[in-house]
C-alpha positions as CSV (number, residue, x, y, z in Angstrom):
1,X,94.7,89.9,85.4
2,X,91.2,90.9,84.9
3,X,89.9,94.7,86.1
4,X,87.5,92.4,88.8
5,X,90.8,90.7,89.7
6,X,92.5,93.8,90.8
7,X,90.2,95.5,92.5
8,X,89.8,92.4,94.7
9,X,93.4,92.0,95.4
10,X,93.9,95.9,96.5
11,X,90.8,95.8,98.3
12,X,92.2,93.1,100.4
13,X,95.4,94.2,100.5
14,X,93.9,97.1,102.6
15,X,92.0,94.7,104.6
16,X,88.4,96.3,103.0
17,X,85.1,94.3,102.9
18,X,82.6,95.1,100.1
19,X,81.0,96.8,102.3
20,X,83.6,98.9,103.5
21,X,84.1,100.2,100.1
22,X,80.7,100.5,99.0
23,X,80.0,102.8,101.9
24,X,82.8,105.1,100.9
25,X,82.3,104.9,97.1
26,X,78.1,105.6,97.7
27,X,77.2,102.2,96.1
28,X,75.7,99.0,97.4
29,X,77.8,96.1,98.3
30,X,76.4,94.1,95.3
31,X,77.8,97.0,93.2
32,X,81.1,96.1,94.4
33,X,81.0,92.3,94.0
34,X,79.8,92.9,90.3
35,X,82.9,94.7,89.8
36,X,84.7,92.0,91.2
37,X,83.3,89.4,89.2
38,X,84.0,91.2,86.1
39,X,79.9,91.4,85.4
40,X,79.8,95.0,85.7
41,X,82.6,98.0,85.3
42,X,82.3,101.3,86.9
43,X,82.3,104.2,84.8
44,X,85.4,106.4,84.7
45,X,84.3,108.9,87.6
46,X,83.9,106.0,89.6
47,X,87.1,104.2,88.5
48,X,89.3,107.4,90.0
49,X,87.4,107.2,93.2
50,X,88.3,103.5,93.2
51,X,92.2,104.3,92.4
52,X,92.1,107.4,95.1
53,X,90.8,105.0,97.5
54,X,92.9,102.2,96.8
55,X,95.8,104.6,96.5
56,X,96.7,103.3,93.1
57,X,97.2,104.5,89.8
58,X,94.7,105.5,87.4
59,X,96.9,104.3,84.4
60,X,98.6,101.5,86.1
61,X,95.1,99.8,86.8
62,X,93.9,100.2,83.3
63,X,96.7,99.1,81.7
64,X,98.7,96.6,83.6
């Protein structure tokens, strides 16, 4: 499963539009859908604040 992949599937799985988390994370929504879409990947400060909001691991999104 791709980074993009992920981040869509815990997004939803806390019932988050882009928008939703671009407004916590400080980013626009198209930000968020590049991520998605695997055209983009945030940085590593951003990649915590992704896992913190997500409440997932760090490690475990990197790696699994």
């Amino acid at each position: 499963m791709s980074l993009g992949s992920k981040f869509i599937k815990y997004r939803k799985d806390l019932k988050m539009s882009q928008e939703g988390v671009a407004e916590v994370l400080n980013v626009t929504r198209q930000t968020i859908s590049n991520w998605e879409l695997d055209l983009t990947s945030p940085d590593l400060e951003q990649t915590k604040k992704i896992c913190k909001l997500y409440k997932i691991d760090f490690y475990a999104i990197l790696y699994k």
